[in-house]
Structures are given as structure tokens and as C-alpha cells.
N, C-alpha and C positions, 0 to 999 in steps of 0.2 A: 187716033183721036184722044186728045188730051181728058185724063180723069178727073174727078176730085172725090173729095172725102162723101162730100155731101150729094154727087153726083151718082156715085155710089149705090146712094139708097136708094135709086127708081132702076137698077141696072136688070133686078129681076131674075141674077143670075141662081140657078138652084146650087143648092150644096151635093156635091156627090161624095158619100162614104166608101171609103174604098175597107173592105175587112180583112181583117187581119189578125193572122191568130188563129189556133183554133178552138173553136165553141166559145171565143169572147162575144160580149154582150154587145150593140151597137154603143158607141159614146153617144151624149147628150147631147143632140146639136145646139148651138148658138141660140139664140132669141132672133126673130125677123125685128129687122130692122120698122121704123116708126111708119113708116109707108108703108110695108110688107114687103119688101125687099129684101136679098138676102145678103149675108155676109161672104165676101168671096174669099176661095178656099184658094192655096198657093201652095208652089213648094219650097221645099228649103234651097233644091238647089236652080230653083227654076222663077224668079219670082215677077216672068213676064206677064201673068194676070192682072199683076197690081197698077196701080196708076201711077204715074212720074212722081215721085216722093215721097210714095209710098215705100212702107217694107212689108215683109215676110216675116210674122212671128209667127213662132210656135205658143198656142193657148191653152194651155194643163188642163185649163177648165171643161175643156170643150175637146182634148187631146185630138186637137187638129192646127193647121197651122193658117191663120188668116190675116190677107191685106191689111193693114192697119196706115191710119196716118198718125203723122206724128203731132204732138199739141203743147198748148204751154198750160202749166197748171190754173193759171190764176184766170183763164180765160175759156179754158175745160172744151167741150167739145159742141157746145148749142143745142145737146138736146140729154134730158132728165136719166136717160136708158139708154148713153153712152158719155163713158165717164172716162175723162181724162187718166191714167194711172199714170202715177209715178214710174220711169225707167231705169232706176235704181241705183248703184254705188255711183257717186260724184257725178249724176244726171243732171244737178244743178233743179232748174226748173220746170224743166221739161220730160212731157213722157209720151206715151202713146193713145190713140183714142180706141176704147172695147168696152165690149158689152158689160155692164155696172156689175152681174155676176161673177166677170172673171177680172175685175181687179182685185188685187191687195194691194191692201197699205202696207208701205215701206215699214221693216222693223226699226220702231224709233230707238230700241236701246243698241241696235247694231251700229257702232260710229264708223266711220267710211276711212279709218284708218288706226284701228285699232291694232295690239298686239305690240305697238313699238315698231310697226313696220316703216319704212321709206319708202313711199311712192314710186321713187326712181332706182330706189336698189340700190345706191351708192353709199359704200362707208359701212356695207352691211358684212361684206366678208373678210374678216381679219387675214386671210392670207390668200393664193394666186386662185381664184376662181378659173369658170368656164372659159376654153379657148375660141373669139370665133374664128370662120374656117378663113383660111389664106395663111398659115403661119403655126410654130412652133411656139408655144408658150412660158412661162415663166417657167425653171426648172426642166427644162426638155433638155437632152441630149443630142449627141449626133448621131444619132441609131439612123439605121436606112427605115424608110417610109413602110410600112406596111402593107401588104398586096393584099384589098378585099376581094380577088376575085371576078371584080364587076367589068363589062365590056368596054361600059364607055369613056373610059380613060382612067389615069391612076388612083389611087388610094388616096385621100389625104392624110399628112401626119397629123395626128391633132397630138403629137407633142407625148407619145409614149416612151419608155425609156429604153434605153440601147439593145442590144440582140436582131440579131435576122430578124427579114422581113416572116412576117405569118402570115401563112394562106388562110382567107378564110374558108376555103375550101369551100367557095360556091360558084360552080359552073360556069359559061360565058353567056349563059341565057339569060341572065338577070336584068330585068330593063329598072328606068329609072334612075340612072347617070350612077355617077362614082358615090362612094359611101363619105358620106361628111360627120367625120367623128369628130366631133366638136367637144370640147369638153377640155381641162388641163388635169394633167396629174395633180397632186397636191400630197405633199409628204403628210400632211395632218391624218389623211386617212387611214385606219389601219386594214388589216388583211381582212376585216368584215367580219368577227368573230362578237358580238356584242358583250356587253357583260351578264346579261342575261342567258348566255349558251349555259347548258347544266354538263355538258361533258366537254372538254377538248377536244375533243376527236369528229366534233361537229360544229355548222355554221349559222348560226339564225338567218334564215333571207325572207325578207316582209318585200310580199310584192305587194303594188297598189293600183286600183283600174280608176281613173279619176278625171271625169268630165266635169269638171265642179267651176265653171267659169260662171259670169252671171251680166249682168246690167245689159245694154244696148248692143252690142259690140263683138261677143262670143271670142270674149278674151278675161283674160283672168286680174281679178281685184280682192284685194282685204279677204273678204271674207275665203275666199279659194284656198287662197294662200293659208292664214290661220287655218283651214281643213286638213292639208297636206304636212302640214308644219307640226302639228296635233299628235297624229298618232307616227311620225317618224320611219315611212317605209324606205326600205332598201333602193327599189326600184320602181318607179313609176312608168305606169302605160298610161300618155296624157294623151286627148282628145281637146280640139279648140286651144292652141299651142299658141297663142297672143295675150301678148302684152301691150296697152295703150301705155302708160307708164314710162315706158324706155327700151329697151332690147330684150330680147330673148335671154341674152345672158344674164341683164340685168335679175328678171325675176328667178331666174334657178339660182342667183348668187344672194339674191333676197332670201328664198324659200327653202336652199337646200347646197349652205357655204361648200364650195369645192367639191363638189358633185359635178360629174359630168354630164353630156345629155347629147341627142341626136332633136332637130327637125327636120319632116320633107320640105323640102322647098317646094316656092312657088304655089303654094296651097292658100285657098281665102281661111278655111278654119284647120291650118294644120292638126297632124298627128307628132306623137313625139316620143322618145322616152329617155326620162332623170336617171342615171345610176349612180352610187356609191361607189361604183367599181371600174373599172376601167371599159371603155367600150371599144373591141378590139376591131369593128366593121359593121357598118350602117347604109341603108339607101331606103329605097320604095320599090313596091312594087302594085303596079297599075289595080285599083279599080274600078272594073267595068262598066260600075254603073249610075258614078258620079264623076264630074269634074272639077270639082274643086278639095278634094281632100284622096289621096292613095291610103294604102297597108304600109307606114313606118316599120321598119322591124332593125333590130341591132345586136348584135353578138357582145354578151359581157364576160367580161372575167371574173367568173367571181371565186370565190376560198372554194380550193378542193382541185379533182382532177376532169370533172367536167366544164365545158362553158354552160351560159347561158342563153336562148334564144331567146327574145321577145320579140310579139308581133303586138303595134297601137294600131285597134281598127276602132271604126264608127261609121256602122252602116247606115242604108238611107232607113226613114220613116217609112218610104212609101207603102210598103205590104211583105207580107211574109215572104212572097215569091221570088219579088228583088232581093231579099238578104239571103236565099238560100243561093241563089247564084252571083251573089259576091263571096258567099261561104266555098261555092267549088271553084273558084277561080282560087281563092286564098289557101286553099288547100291544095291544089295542082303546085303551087309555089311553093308550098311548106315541102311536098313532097320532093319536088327537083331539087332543092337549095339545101335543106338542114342536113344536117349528119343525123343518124337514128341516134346514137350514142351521146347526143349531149340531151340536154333538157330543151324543153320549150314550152313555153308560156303565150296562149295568146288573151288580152284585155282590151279593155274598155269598154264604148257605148255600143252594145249592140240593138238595141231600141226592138227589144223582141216585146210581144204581149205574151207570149205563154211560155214555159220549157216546151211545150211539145211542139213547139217551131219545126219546120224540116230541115233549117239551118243545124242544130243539134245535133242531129243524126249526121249530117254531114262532117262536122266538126269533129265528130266522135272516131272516126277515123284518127287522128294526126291528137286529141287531148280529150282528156276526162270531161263527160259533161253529166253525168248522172250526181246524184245528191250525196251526202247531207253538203245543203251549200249554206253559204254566210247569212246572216241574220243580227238585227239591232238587240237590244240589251231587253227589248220586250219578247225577241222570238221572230220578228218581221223580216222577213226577204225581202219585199218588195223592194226597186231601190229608185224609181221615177217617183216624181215630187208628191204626187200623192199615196205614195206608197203601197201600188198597187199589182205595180206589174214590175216585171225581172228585166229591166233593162239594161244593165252593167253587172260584167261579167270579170273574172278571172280562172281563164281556165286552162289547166296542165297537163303535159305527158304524163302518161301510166308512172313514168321513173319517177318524175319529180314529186307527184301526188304519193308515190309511197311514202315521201321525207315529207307529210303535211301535218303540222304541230296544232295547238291550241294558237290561237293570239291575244298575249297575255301584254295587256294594259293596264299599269297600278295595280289597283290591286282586283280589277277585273279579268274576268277569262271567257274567250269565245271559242267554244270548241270545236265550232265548223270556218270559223273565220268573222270578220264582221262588215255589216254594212253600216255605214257613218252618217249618221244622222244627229248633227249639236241640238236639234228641238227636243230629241227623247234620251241622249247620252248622260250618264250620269254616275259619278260626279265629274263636271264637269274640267276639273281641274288636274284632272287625269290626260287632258288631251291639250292643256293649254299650250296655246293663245285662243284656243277655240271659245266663238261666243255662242250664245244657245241661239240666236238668229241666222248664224251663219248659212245653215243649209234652208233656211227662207228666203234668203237673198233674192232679188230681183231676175228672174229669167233665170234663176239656176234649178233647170229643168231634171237634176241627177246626183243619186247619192255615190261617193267611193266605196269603194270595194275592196276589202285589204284579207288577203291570207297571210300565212307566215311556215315554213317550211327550214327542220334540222338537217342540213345536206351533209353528209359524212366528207373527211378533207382528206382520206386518203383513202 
């Protein structure tokens, strides 16, 4: 039976909290609706509660995620205690209908295209950007293709330069199809040594965990990009991997000229991960307990005589319970596939409310998850929009976490790493093109998370 907005308010349905966390406090629920009705609660990956044109947001205010319709500004929503909110970068007119508590107004000095960006990413990178997959890119070789290792069919060349093929030396159990190493070489890049290394004999690597998309859409706009573009990491573990815009390559050749990168395919809000370095084997590997997004993970090259591993996860909202058993499944994987001997990094949204999650403890196994961890320029961990809970993550092997440096920005210094936040950062000009709206943005529910790590090159 067909719903509506206004149909809605007599449906009567109760809120149920699911808790999460542990010793968290219940959240605030919502206001009853004008009738005394309630707002219905949804999931992210499930959002058959809602009514035919409805969606599924998540509401900060309320840190839960509800039915919403959608509305036009100038026409609002017909009643005083729900209020039409603006939907964010280039929404034009229209937004969503919620409770007058939990909107915000759009930041008027944040312009929907600031920084000098191009919308469509063309013209942005002076030499051969990312390759997509089916082909050998500008500057490739006739090297034989590389062998990821993976079952279900070959390796693709994404255009690496001559020498034997390289195993990645992962088993035939690997699900999730062949490894799509996307991305083109690019002579511009050098061996990853910045100018800021203080010895030779070491490499600066800034990893970065960055779910920082925003507006309608759970794809990335202006302001994201300025985020990622700001403090300049090596390596990105992305969450919500879209582009309205134009292509995938388009915005990593926007955001990050001649950089390489991996996405899972076939995902509504992929996973993904940017390198500077070459990415020598890429796939997914299944989790159990969503269907629209897996574990991206990719093997890089980076300066020295180890690789690198990276795993992009974002587990569900639903409860503690479900991310600890996406945590052992991800774990089971790390364990069959990596080599002990290189590094490995797993990042991004883990949408936890405490450390003392039992995902942690599970984690702890396979990478460092005990403290001192990253914090803003005030001392603040938190890194969910209202800065109050530890939702994004980057976290390392025992190996790699002994090489964990200061990350030193201008003429600032974080000595556990930092969390990125343009409303409290300062000065600001230290991370340009970042504006101080940027991490207010419309539905960007997440701050980045950047360490930086001296890896020895020989």
C-alpha cells in the first residue's frame, strides 16, 4: 500500500533503539510527529520501511537514520515542526522534509565550487592520469600482465612497467573477481621520498581514512575534495567512492593528478583506495553483512623493501554486534591472504560509538588499536559530525606503527596524527583549498583521519 509523507504521520509506528556501544547513553529521539505519530526508523542498507519516494537518511541529530520525503524549498513541508532542509552542494532547490531540530542551514560562505575545482575534472591534470580498466595506458610497456593471485580469472594490466609478472602472493581462495588495478603510471611521480623526509634513509607515507562525501547522493563534491586536497596524503582508504560529476577517474585526476586508485565494483556506495605509488594487486573481499558495499583492499608499492597493504572498510550502523562480525570475517581474510612481512593498514568509516567496541579486540589481532590516537588542533578525537564518537579509523600492524611520526602541517604538529575538521582548523591556509565550511557540508556525516609514518628504504 502506497505511502506518503503526510500519510506517515497517523502510521503510529514506534521508534525502536537498537544500543550500541558500550555504557553509551540512549540518543535523543526525534519529536512525534503533529498527530503523535512517529517518525519511521530505516536502514541504510534496507530502506523497504519507507514509502515509494521516500529515502533513507541518516539524522546526526537524532543519530539514527529516518524515512524522509523529499521537498521543494519555497513550498517547505505544510507543517511549522517540519521543515523543509536544504540537501546540499548544487541541490539547486530542493531538500528533504525533518524535524525543524535537525536541520541546518546550508553554509552560505561555502561556494559549491570553490578551490578552482572543475566539476567534471577535465583539464585538471597536466599529464597521463588514472587508467580505466580494459587497457594499458599512456606510457605502459609491453611487460607481461601481472598475476594477482585471484581465482577468478587473470590480473588486469593497469599499465605497470616491464619485468616478470609479480605474484601477489594471495592464495586461490580470494572471492571477489580479479583485482582491477586501475590507475596509470606517471613519470611525474617520484619514489615517494617528500621533501619534508629529515634522513634519506627514510620515507614519509601519510595514510588517510576519508568518508567525507556529502549532499544527496553519498558521492563526493567541492567541499570533499578541498578536504583530501588540503592536507595532501599518500594513500587514501575512501568510503562512498562516487562521483556525480563524471567518472571515477575524473575526480582522482581532479583531486589527486596521476595518482592511482582501485574501486570494488558493482557497489551502490563503493569502497576504494588513491595511491601515489603504484598499486601492484587489487579486488574485494565479501562482507557478510551488507550488500551493497565489500572490504576493497590493494597492495602498493611504495619506497623501501616492504609493500603495502591496505584494507577500505565501512561497516554497518546497525549495532556493535554486526561490526564485530564483519571485523571476524575481515580478519579471517587478512589472515589467509597478507604476508606477515609486509605492512598493513586497515581505514575508514567504522561507525563504532566507543573504543571499547568488541570489534577492537578483534582487530587487535592483525593491527594496533590501543591509543594515543589522532585528535583536532583542540585535543578532540571524536570524528562523527558532532564530534563525539570515534567513528573513522586508521589502523596499523605492530611493524608499521613502530615507523608512526608526528604529522606535521605548516607550521603545525600532531603528535598522535590528526583528525580533520575546517570548522576548528587553524590557520586555515595551511591546508588550502580547504574552506572552514567544508566539514559542515550537507550530509557529510565524517571527519578524515590522517597519520603519517618514517618507513626505512632499505
Amino acid at each position: 500500500m502506497r505511502k506518503t509523507f503526510l500519510g506517515m504521520l497517523g502510521a503510529g509506528l514506534a521508534l525502536v533503539l537498537v544500543a550500541q556501544g558500550c555504557g553509551d547513553s540512549d540518543p535523543v529521539p526525534p519529536p512525534l510527529l503533529p498527530d503523535g505519530g512517529a517518525w519511521v526508523d530505516c536502514d541504510e542498507q534496507d530502506a523497504g520501511n519507507c514509502a515509494p519516494g521516500q529515502s533513507c537518511r541518516f539524522v546526526e541529530a537524532f543519530e539514527r537514520s529516518l524515512c524522509v520525503s523529499p521537498c521543494e524549498l519555497a513550498t517547505g513541508c505544510g507543517n511549522s515542526e517540519v521543515l523543509c532542509c536544504p540537501s546540499g552542494e548544487g541541490a539547486g532547490t530542493g531538500g528533504y522534509c525533518l524535524p525543524k531540530d535537525a536541520c541546518t542551514p546550508p553554509d552560505a560562505g561555502t561556494p559549491d565550487a570553490g578551490g578552482g575545482l572543475d566539476a567534471g575534472g577535465d583539464g585538471q591534470d597536466g599529464g597521463p592520469g588514472p587508467v580505466l580498466d580494459g587497457g594499458p595506458g599512456p606510457g605502459t610497456d609491453a611487460g607481461p600482465a601481472q598475476d594477482a593471485g585471484i581465482d577468478a580469472g587473470p590480473a588486469q594490466d593497469a599499465g605497470i612497467d616491464a619485468g616478470p609478472a609479480q605474484d601477489a602472493g594471495i592464495d586461490a581462495g580470494i572471492d571477489g573477481g580479479p583485482a582491477q588495478d586501475a590507475g596509470s603510471p606517471d613519470s611525474g611521480v617520484d619514489a615517494g621520498v617528500d621533501a619534508g623526509t629529515p634522513d634519506a634513509g627514510s620515507a614519509r607515507i601519510r595514510l588517510m581514512a576519508a568518508n567525507v562525501s556529502s549532499g544527496n547522493y553519498q558521492a563526493y563534491e567541492a567541499p570533499g575534495i578541498r578536504l583530501m586536497q588540503g592536507v595532501k596524503p599518500d594513500v587514501v582508504m575512501i568510503q562512498e567512492f562516487n562521483y556525480r560529476s563524471g567518472s571515477i577517474s575524473d575526480l582522482v585526476n581532479t583531486t589527486f593528478p596521476g595518482f592511482y586508485y582501485y574501486q570494488e565494483a558493482g557497489a551502490q556506495i563503493p569502497n576504494g583506495v588513491i595511491s601515489r605509488w603504484p598499486i601492484l594487486a587489487s579486488g574485494e573481499w565479501d562482507d557478510p553483512e551488507v550488500d551493497n558495499r565489500d572490504f576493497a583492499w590493494a597492495r602498493i608499492d611504495i619506497p623501501g623493501p616492504k609493500d603495502l597493504w591496505v584494507v577500505s572498510v565501512h561497516l554497518l550502523t546497525r549495532n556493535a554486534s554486526t561490526r564485530n562480525t564483519e571485523a571476524i570475517s575481515l580478519v579471517a581474510k587478512i589472515k589467509a591472504n597478507i604476508p606477515a612481512g609486509d605492512y598493513l593498514a586497515i581505514g575508514g568509516d567504522f561507525n563504532t560509538d566507543s573504543r571499547s567496541e568488541s570489534c577492537f579486540s578483534t582487530f587487535s589481532q592483525v593491527v594496533t588499536t590501543t591509543g594515543p590516537h589522532p585528535a583536532d588542533k583542540n585535543g578532540t578525537e571524536g570524528t562523527n559530525a558532532s564530534r563525539g564518537k570515534p567513528y573513522d579509523h586508521v589502523l596499523v600492524d605492530a611493524d608499521l606503527r613502530a615507523y608512526q611520526t608526528a604529522t606535521v602541517i605548516g607550521t603545525s604538529s600532531f603528535a598522535n596524527g590528526l583528525v580533520l575538521d575546517s570548522r576548528v582548523y587553524t590557520p586555515l591556509s595551511e591546508i588550502a583549498p580547504v574552506q572552514s565550511g567544508d566539514s559542515a557540508a550537507s550530509n557529510m556525516q565524517h571527519m578524515g583521519v590522517i597519520k603519517d609514518f618514517l618507513v626505512p628504504l632499505n
